[in-house]
Backbone bond lengths (Angstrom), bond angles and torsions (degrees), N, CA, C in turn:
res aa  C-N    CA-C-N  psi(-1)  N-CA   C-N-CA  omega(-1)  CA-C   N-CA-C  phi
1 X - - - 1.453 - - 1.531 107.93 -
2 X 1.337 112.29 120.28 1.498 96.87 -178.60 1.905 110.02 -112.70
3 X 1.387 133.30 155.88 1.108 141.26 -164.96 1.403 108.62 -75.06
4 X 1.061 135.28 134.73 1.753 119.94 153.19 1.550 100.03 -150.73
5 X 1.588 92.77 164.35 1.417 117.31 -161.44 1.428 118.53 -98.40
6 X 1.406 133.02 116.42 1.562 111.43 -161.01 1.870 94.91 -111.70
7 X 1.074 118.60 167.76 1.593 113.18 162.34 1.308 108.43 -85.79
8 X 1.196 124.13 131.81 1.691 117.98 162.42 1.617 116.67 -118.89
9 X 1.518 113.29 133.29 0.952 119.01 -157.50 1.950 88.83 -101.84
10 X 1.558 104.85 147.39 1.512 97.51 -164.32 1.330 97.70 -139.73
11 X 1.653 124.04 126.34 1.437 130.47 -169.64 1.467 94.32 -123.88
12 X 1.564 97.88 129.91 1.677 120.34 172.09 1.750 99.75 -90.58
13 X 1.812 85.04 127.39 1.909 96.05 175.20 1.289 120.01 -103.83
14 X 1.278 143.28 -164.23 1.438 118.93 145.35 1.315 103.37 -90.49
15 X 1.360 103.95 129.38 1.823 125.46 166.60 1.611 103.14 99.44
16 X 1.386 122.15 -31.08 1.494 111.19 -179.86 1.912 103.51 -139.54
17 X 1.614 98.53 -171.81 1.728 98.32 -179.30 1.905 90.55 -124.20
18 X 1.471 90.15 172.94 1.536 97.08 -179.22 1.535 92.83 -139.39
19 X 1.394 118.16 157.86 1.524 124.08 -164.47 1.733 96.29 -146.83
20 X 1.073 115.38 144.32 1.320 122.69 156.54 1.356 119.79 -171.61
21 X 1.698 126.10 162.26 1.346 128.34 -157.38 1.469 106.61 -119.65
22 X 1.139 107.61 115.14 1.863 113.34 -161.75 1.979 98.03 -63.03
23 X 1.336 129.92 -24.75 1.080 127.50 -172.97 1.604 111.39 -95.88
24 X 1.378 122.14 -3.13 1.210 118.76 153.90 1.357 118.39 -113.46
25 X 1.124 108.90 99.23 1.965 91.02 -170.29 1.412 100.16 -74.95
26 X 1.400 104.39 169.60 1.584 132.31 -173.89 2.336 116.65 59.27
27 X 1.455 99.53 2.84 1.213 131.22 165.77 1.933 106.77 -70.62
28 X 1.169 103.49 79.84 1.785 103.01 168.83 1.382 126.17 -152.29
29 X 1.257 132.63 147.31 1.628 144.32 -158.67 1.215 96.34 -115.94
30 X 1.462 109.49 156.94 1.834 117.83 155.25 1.684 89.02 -132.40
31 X 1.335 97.12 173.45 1.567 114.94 171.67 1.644 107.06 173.45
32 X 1.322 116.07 138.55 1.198 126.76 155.88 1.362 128.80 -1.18
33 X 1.819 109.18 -63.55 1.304 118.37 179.48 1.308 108.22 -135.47
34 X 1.442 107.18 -172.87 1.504 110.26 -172.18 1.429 108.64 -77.34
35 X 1.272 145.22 -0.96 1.224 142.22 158.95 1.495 132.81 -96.84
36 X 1.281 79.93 -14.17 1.743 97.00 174.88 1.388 105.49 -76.82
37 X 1.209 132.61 -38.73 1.680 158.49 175.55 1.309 68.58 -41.20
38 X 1.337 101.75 -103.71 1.337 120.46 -161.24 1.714 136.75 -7.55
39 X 1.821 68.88 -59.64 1.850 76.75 -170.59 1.626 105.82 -75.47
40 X 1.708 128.87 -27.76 1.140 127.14 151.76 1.077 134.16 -28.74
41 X 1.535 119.04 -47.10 1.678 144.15 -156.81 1.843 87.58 -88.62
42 X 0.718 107.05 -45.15 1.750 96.96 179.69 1.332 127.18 -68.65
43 X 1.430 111.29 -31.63 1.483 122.29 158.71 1.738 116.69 -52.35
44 X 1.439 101.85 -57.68 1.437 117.25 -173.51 1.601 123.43 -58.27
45 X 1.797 99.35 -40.13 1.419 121.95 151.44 1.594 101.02 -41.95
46 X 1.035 114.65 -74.71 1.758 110.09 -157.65 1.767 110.53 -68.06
47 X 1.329 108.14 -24.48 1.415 103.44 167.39 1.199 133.87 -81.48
48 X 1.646 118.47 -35.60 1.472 131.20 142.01 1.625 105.60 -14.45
49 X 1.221 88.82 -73.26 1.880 96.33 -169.59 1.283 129.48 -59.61
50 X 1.165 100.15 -30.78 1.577 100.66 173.53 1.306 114.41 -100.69
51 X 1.605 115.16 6.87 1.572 110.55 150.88 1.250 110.06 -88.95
52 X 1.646 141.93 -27.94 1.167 136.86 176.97 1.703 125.51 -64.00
53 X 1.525 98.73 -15.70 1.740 125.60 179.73 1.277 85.68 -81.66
54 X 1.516 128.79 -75.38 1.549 112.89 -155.77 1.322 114.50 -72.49
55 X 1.531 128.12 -12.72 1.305 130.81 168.09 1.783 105.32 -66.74
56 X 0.902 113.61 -35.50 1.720 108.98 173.05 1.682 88.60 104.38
57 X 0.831 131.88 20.79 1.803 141.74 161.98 1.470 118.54 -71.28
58 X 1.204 117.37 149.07 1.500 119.52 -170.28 1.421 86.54 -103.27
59 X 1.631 106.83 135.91 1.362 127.81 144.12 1.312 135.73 -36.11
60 X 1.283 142.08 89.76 1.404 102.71 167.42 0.937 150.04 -117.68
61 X 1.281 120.64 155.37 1.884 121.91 -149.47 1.850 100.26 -50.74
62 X 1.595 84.99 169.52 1.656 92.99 172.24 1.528 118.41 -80.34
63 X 1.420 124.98 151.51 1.651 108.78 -158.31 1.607 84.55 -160.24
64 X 1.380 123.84 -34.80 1.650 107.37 -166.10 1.285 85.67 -82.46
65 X 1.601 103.63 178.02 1.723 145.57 166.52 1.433 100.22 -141.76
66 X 1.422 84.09 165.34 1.414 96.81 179.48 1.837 103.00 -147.73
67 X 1.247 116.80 144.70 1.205 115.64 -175.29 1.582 120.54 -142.67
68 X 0.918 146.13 167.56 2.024 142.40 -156.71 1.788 81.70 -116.06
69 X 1.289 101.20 138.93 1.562 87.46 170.37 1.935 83.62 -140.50
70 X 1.103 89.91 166.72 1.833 92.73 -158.00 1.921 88.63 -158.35
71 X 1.338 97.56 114.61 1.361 132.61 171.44 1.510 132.70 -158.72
72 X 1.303 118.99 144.22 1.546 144.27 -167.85 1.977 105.22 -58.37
73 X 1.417 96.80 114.21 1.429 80.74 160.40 1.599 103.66 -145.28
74 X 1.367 112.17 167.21 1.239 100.30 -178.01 1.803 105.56 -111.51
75 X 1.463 113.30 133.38 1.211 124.20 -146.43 2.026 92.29 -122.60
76 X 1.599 99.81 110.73 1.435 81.48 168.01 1.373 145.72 -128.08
């Protein structure tokens, strides 16, 4: 079994979060909180994948990032 790292992109709702991985599409979690996402999204990751193996589907590698970008605007 080998490890890999996916990006997950994570949206705050009111009352719960939503998670999903831009390099697997149709790959996404909800949960309560931001760890619940999480710890969901890793399950779903590993099941995704090993339905895309027995479908005879190619994997594909990890490729997004994700980054905070923080700039001035004036909001009125």
């Amino acid at each position: 079994m080998a490890e890999v790292e996916y990006t997950a992109v994570i949206e705050r709702a009111k009352g719960n979060y939503s998670a999903y991985i831009p390099d697997l599409p149709g790959c996404v979690a909800t949960g309560k909180t931001e760890q619940e996402v999480l710890r969901r999204m890793a399950e779903v990751i590993r099941l995704h994948i090993e339905g895309m193996i027995a479908d005879g589907e190619p994997v594909p590698p990890p490729q997004s990032m994700g980054r905070t970008i923080r700039t001035e605007v004036a909001i009125a």
